[in-house]
C-alpha beads as a LAMMPS data file, in Angstrom:
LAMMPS data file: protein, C-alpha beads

223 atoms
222 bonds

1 atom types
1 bond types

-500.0 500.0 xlo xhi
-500.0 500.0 ylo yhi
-500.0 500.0 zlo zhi

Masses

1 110.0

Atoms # bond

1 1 1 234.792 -252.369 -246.375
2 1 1 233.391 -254.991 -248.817
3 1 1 235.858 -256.009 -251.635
4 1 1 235.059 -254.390 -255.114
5 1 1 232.941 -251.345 -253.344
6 1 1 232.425 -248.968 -255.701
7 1 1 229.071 -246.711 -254.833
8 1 1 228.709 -243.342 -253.407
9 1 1 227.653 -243.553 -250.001
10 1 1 225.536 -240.082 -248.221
11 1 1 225.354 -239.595 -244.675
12 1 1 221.850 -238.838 -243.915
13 1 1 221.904 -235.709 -241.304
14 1 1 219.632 -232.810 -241.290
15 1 1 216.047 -233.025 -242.951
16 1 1 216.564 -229.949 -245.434
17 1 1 219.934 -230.294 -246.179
18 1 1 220.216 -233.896 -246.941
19 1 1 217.181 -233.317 -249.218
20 1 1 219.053 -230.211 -251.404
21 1 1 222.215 -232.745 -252.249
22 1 1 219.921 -235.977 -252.819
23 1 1 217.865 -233.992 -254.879
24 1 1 221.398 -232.032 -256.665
25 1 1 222.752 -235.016 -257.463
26 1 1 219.665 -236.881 -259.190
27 1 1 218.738 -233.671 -261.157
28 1 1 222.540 -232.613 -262.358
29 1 1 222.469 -237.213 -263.093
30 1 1 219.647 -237.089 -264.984
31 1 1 220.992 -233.950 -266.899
32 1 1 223.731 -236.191 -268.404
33 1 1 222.080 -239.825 -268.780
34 1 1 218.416 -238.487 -269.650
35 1 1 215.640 -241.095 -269.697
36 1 1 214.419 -242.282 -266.424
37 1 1 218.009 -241.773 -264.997
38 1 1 218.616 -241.273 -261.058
39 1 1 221.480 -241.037 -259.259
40 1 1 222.770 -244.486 -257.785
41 1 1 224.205 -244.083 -254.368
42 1 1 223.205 -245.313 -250.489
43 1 1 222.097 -243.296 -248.161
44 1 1 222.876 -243.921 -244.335
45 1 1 220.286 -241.910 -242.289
46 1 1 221.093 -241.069 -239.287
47 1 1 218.604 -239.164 -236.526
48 1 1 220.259 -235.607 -236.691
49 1 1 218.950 -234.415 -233.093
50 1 1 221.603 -236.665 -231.722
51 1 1 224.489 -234.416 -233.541
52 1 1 223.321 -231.191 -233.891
53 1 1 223.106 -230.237 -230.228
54 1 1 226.990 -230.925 -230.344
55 1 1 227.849 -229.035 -233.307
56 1 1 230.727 -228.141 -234.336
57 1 1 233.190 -229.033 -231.946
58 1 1 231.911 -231.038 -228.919
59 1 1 234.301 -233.735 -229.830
60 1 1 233.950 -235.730 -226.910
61 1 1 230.487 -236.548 -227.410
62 1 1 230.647 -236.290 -231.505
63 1 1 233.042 -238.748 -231.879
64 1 1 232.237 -242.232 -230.524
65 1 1 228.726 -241.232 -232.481
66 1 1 230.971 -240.687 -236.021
67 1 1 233.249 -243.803 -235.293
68 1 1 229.924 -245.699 -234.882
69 1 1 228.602 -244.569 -238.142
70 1 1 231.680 -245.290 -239.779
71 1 1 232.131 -248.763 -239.160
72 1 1 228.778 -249.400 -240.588
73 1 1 229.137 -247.593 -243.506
74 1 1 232.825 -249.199 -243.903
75 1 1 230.223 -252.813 -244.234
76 1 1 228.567 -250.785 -247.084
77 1 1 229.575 -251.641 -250.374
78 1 1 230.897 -247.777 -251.444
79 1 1 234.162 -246.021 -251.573
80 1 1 233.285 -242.413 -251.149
81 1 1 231.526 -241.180 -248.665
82 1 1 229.683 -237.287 -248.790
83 1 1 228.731 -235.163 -245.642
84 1 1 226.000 -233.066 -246.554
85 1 1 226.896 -230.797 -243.917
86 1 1 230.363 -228.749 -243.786
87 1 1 230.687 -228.271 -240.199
88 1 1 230.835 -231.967 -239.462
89 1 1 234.455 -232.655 -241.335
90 1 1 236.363 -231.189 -238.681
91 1 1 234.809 -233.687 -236.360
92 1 1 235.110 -236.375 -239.148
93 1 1 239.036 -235.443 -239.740
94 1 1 240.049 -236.951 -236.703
95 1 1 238.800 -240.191 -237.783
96 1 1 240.188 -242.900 -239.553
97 1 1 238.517 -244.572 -242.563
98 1 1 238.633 -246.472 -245.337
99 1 1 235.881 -244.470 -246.973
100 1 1 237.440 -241.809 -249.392
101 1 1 235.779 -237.842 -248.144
102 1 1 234.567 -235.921 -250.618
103 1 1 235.996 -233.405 -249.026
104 1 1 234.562 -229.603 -249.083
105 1 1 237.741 -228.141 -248.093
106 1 1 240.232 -230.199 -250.236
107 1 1 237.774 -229.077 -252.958
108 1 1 237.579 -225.525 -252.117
109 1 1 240.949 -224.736 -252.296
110 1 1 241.498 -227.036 -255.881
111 1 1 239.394 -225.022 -257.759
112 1 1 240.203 -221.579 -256.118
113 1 1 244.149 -222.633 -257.254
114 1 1 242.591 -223.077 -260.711
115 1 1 240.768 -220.174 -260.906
116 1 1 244.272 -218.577 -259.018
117 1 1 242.171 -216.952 -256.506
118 1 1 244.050 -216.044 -253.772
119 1 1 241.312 -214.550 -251.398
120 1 1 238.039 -214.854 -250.301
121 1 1 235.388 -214.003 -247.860
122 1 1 233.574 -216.905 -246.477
123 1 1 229.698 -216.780 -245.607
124 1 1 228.694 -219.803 -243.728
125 1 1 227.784 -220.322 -239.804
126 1 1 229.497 -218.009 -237.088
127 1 1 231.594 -220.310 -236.263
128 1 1 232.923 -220.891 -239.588
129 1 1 233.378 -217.249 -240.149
130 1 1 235.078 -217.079 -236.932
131 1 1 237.288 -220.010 -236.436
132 1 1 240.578 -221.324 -236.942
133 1 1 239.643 -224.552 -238.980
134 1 1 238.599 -223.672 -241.800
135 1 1 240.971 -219.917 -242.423
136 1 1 243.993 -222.444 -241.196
137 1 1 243.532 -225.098 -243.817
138 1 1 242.960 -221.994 -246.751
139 1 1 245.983 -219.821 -245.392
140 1 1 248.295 -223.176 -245.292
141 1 1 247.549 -223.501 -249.308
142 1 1 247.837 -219.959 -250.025
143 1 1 244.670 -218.381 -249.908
144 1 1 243.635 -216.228 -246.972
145 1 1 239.909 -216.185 -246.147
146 1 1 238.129 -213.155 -244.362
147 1 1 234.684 -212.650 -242.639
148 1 1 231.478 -210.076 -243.414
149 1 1 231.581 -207.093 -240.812
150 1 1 230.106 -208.707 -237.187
151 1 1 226.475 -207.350 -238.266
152 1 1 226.706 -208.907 -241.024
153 1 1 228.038 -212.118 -239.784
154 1 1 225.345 -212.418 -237.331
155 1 1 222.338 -211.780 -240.082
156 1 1 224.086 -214.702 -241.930
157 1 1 224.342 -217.331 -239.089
158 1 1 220.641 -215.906 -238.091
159 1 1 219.758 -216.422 -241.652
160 1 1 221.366 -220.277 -242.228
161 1 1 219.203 -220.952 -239.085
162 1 1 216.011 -219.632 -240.204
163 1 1 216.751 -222.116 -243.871
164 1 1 217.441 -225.009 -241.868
165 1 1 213.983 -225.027 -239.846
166 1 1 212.305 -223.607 -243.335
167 1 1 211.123 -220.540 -241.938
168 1 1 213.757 -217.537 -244.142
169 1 1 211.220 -214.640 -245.732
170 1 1 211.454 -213.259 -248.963
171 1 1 212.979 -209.996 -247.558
172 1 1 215.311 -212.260 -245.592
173 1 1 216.649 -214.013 -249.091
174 1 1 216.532 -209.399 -250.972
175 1 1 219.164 -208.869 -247.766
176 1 1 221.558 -211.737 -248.081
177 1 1 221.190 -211.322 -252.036
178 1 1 222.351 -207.827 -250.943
179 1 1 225.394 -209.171 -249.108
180 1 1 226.244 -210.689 -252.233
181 1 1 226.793 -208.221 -254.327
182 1 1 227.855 -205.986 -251.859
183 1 1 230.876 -208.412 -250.960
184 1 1 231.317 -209.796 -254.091
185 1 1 232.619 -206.298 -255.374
186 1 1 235.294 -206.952 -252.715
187 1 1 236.776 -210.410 -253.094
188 1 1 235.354 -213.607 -254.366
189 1 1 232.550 -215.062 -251.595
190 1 1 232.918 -218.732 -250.696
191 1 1 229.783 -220.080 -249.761
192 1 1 230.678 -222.856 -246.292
193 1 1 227.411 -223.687 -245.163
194 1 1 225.070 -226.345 -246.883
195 1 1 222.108 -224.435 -245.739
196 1 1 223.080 -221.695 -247.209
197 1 1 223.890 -223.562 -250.198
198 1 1 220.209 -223.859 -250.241
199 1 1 219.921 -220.659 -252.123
200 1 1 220.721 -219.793 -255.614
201 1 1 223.988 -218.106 -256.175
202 1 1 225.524 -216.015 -258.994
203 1 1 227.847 -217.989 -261.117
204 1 1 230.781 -215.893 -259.474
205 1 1 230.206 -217.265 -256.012
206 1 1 231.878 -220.302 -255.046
207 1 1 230.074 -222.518 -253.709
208 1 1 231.421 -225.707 -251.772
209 1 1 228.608 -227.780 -251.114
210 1 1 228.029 -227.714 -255.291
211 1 1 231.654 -228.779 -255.447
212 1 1 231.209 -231.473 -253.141
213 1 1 227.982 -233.020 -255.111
214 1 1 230.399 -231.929 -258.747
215 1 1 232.633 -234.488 -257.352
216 1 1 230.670 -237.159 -256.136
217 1 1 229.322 -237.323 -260.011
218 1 1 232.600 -237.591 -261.392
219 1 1 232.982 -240.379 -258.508
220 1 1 229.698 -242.190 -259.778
221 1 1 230.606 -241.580 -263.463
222 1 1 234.516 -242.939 -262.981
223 1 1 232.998 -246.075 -261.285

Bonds

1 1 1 2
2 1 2 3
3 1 3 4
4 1 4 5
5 1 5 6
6 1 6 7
7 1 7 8
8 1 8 9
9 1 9 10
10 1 10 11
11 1 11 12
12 1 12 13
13 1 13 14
14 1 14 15
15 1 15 16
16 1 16 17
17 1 17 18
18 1 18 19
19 1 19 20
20 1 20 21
21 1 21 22
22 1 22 23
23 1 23 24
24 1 24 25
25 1 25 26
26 1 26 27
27 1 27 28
28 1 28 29
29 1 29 30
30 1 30 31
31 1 31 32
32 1 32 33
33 1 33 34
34 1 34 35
35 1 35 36
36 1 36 37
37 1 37 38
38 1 38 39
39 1 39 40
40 1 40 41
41 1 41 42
42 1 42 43
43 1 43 44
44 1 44 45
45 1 45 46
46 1 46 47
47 1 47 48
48 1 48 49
49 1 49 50
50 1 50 51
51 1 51 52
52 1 52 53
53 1 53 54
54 1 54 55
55 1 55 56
56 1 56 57
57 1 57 58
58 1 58 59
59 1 59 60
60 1 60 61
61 1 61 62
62 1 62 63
63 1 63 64
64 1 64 65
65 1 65 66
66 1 66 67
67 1 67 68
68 1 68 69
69 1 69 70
70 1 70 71
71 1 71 72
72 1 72 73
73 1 73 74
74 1 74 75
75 1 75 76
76 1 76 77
77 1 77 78
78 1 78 79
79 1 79 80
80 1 80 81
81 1 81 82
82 1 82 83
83 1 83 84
84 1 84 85
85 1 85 86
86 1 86 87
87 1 87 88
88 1 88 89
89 1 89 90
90 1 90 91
91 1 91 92
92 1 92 93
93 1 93 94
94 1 94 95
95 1 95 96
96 1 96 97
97 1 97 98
98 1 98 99
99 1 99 100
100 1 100 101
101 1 101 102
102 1 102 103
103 1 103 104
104 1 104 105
105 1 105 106
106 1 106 107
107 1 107 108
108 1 108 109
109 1 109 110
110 1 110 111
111 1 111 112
112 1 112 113
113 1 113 114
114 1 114 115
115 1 115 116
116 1 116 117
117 1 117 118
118 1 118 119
119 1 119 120
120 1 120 121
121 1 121 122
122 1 122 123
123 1 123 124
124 1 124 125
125 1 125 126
126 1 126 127
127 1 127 128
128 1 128 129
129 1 129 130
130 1 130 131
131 1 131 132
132 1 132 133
133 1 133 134
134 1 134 135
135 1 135 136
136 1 136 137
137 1 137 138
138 1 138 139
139 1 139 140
140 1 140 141
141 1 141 142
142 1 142 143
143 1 143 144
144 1 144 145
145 1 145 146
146 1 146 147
147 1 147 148
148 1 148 149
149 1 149 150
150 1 150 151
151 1 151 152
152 1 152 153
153 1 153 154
154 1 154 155
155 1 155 156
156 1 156 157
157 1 157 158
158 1 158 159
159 1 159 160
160 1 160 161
161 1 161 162
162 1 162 163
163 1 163 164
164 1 164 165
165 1 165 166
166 1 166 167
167 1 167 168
168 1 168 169
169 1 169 170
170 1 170 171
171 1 171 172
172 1 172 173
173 1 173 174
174 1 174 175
175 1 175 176
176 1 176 177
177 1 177 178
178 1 178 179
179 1 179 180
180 1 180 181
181 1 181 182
182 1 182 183
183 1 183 184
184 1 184 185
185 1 185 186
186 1 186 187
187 1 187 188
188 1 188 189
189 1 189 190
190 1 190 191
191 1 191 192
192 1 192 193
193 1 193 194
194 1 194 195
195 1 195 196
196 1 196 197
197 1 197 198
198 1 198 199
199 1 199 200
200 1 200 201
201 1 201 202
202 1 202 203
203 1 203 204
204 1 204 205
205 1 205 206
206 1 206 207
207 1 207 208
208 1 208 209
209 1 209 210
210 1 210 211
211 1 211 212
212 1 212 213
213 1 213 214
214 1 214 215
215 1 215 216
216 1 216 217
217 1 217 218
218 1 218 219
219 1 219 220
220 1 220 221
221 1 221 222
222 1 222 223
């Protein structure tokens, strides 16, 4: 990495999800510096098709791809690095880098401590829902995480899939508003998917993917 790096550095990945943080972070920027503000950072686009079909945890073949990506962003001149896509950091945890992760699950379970929430039910892909990664790293800071009903679970992945080629309904968006409050009456709902992060939330809901671009202001602004 470049002496004296100091900018925020995005890893390009799928079309409609990169999109929602590039276009987070320069409306919540211009919010604060007004004028004809945007958001300085780099982006480092990469052609999603080669990742996705190995999502989440084809590690073999993810890998060598990451490491590759990481040494040229490490020639960048930034210092933090954001994922716009959840799934990817346990593939990008058993890397090592220079680059500082703003970290979704670090994040998650900060402001969850803060808030002193000690449980929550997690919408995001089925495999989020259903493995070990993400429940392990929540139960090891105190929090224990639990999953929608299976019908439920399978609307949502069905759902996250239908946002990410652009093709969810308006009744599709009435149902998973539904889910919300229906689940919300039962534990605080932590949001783990960026395409779901797509659509608007109460303020209750905790979001990660709007903690991750939070973050990578106060990087930008610190800097």
């Amino acid at each position: 990495m470049t002496k004296n790096a100091n900018m925020l550095g995005i890893l390009g990945l799928g079309h409609r999800s990169t999109l929602f943080y590039l276009d987070a972070l320069n409306k919540a920027y211009h919010e604060e510096e007004q004028g004809y503000s945007t958001c300085p950072f780099i982006l480092y686009n990469t052609d999603f098709n080669s990742i996705n079909p190995y999502l989440p945890n084809q590690f073999k073949k993810l890998l060598p791809m990451l490491t590759s990506y990481l040494s040229n962003l490490e020639k960048l001149p930034i210092s933090h690095l954001l994922i716009p896509n959840l799934t990817l950091h346990e593939a990008m945890d058993k890397l090592d880098t220079n680059l500082k992760i703003i970290h979704p699950l670090l994040l998650g379970v900060n402001f969850l401590k803060k808030k002193d929430i000690k449980e929550t039910i997690v919408f995001g892909s089925k495999y989020t829902m259903t493995s070990t990664y993400l429940s392990n790293y929540f139960s090891s800071k105190g929090i224990q995480t639990r999953s929608p009903s299976n019908k439920d679970e399978e609307f949502i992945d069905a759902l996250r899939q239908k946002i990410y080629s652009n093709t969810e309904t308006l009744a599709d968006r009435d149902a998973y508003n539904a889910l919300i409050v229906k689940y919300s009456n039962k534990a605080h709902i932590l949001i783990a998917c960026t395409e779901l992060s797509i659509l608007n939330h109460p303020t209750h809901v905790v979001d990660m993917a709007q903690l991750q671009i939070t973050e990578a202001l106060k990087q930008i602004k610190q800097h």
